[in-house]
Each structure stands twice: as C-alpha cells, then as structure tokens.
C-alpha positions as CSV (number, residue, x, y, z in Angstrom):
1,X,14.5,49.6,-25.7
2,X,15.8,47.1,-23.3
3,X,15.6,43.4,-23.6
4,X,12.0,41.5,-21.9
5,X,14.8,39.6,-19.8
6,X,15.6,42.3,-18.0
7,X,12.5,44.4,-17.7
8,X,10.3,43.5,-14.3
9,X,6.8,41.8,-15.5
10,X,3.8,43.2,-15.7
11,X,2.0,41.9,-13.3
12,X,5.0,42.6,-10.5
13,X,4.3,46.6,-11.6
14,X,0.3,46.0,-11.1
15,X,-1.1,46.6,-8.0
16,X,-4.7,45.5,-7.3
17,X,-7.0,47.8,-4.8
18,X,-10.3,47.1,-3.4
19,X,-13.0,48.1,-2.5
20,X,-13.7,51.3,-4.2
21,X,-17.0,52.9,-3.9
22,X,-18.9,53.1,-6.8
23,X,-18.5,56.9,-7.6
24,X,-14.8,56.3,-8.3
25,X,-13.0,57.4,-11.3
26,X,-9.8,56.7,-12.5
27,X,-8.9,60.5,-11.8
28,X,-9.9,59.6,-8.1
29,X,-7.5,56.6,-8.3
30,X,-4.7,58.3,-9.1
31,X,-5.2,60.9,-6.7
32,X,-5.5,58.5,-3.6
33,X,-1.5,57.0,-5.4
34,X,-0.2,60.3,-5.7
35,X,1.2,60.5,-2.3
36,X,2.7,57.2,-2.6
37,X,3.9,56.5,-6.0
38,X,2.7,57.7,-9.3
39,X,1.4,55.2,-11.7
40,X,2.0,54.9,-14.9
41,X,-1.7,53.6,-15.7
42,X,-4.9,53.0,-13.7
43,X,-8.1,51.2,-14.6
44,X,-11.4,49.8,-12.8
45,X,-13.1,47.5,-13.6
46,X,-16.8,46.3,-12.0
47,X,-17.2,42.8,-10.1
48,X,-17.9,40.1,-12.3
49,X,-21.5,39.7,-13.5
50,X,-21.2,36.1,-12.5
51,X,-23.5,35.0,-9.4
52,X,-24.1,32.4,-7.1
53,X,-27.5,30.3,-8.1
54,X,-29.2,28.0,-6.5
55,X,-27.4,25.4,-6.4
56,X,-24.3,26.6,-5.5
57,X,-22.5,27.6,-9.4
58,X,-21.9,30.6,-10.9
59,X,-24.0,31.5,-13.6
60,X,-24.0,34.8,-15.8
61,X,-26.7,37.2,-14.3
62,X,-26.4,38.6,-18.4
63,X,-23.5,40.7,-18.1
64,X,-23.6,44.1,-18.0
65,X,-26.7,45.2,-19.9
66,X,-28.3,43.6,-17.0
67,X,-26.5,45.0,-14.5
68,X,-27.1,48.5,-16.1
69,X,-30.9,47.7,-16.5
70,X,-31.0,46.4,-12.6
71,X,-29.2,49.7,-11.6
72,X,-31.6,52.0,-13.6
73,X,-34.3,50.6,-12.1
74,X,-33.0,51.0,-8.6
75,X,-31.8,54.5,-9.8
76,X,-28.1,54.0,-8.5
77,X,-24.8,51.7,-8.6
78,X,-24.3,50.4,-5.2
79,X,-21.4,47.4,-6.3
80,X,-17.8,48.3,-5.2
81,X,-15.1,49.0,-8.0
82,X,-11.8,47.0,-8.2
83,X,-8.8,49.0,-9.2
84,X,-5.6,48.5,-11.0
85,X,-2.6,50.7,-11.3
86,X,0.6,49.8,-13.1
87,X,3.8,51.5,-11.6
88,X,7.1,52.2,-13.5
89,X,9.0,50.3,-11.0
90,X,8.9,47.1,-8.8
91,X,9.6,49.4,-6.0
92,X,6.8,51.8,-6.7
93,X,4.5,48.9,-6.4
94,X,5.9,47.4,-3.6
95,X,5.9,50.6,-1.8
96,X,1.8,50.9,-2.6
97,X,1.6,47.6,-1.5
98,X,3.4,47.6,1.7
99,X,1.0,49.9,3.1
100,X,-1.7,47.3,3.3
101,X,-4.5,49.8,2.7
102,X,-5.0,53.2,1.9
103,X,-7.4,55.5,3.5
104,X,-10.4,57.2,1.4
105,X,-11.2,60.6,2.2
106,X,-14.2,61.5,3.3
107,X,-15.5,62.8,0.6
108,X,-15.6,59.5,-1.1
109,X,-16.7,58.1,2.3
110,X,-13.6,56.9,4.3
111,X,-12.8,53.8,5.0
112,X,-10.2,51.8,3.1
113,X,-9.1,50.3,0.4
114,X,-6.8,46.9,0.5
115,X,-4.1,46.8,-1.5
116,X,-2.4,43.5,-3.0
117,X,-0.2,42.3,-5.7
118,X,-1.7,40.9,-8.9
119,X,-1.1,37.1,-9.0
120,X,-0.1,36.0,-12.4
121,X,-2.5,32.9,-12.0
122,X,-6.4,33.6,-10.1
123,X,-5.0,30.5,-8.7
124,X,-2.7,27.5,-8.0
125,X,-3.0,25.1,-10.9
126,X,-1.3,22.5,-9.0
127,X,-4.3,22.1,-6.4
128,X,-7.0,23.0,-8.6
129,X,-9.2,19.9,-9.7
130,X,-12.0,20.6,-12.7
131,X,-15.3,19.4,-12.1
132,X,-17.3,19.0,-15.0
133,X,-21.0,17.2,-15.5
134,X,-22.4,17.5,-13.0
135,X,-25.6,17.6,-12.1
136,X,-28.1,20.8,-12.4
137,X,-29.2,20.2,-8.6
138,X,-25.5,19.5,-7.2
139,X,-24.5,21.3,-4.1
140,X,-21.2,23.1,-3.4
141,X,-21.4,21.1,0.0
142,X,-21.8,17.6,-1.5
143,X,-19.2,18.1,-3.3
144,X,-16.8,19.6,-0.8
145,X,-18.0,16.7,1.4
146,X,-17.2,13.9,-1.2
147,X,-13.8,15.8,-1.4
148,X,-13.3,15.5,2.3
149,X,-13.6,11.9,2.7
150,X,-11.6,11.0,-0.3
151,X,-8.6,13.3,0.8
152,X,-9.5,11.7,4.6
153,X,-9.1,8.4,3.0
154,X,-5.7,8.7,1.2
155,X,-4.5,11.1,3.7
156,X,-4.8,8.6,6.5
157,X,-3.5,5.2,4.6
158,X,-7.1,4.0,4.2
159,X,-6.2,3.2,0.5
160,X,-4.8,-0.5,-0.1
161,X,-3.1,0.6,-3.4
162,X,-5.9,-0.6,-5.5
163,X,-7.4,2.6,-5.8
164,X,-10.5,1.7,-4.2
165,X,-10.2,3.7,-0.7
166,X,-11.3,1.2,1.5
167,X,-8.3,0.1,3.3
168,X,-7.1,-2.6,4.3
C-alpha cells in the first residue's frame, strides 16, 4: 500500500459528466469511457431536489419521494443525470477530460455530454459572503444590487476610512 503523499487525490481521478438523459445507467456510463479510459468506478446521481421559489432561494421541493410522486404522475423521468467516474490514474482523467465532451449515441439520443474536473470545493471560499436573515420576500436582485453599489463604492475610493461609504 503506498503512502497518501504520494497517491493522486480523489477528486483529481473523478471526472464529472453532464447532461445524461434520464434512461442512463451506470452500465451506459462506462460504455460511453470505454474508448477513452476505463474507470475504476462510476455513479449518477439526480439534480438536486432543491428549487428556485418565489423569491429567489432555494428551498427543498421534498426530496426525492416528491420527485418520484411528481414523475409517477407524469408517467416518466424527464431530469438529466450527472455522472461520476473515478479513473486509476491522473492521466486517465485528464485524458476523459481533454476531450471536452463526449458524443451519445443515438440510441440514447445523441448529443453530448460535457465533461469537467471535480473541484474539491463547489466553490471559492475566499469570495463567497453568507447571507443569513433575511427576509421571506427578499429578492436575489436586491441583494445583488445592494452588493453592486457597496463593491462600486469601495472599489472606486468612495469610502473615507470610516466605514461608512460615503466618501469624502
């Protein structure tokens, strides 16, 4: 067994595809790989149950007993899949994810299928801010216009040092 040190991470051996048409299996997955690279695992996953409401937020629709009972009553699953496969080697990955996008065949459609790395964060801590109490009826666009001016504000030397952002 070698050492953690040396051995790539697991997210640099993951490889994330998208979109995959509902009817795929992990069977399918590893058959659209196999003439690039062979993984070592695959998995899909569904979209997060999480929606947009009303005001802008996600909330959860329920999870997937709702999903299910939404699809049963439409009598089909119309969301795309996501996709991970795991390689045994960096450059197996890297290979897969050179490509950009793979092509489906017809029989599950055509089209294709982008291909990325898996970031080890969703995303960059160091320019993510946390908003929390807000109000129910807030407004994605209030808030990304309250964030505008403040970031004009500093941004331009409109803040006299006192915190206050009016210049001056």
């Amino acid at each position: 067994s070698s050492s953690s040190s040396s051995s790539p991470s697991l997210d640099s051996l993951t490889v994330h595809l998208s979109p995959l048409p509902p009817s795929f299996t992990v069977s399918s997955l590893r058959s659209l790989l196999r003439p690039h690279a062979l993984p070592s695992s695959c998995r899909i996953r569904g979209l997060p149950s999480a929606t947009l409401d009303g005001t802008g937020f996600k909330t959860n629709s329920g999870g997937a007993s709702a999903q299910k009972k939404v699809q049963a009553i439409k009598g089909s699953v119309s969301t795309p899949l996501i996709g991970y496969a795991v390689f045994r080697s960096r450059a197996d990955a890297e290979l897969v994810i050179s490509k950009g996008h793979l092509l489906l065949p017809p029989s599950q459609g055509g089209g294709k299928v982008y291909v990325d790395s898996v970031p080890s964060t969703p995303f960059d801590t160091s320019r993510t801010v946390f908003c929390g109490n807000l109000p129910y009826g807030a407004h994605e666009s209030t808030l990304e216009s309250h964030f505008n001016a403040v970031l004009s504000d500093s941004a331009f030397g409109g803040d006299d040092g006192g915190g206050g952002g009016g210049g001056g």
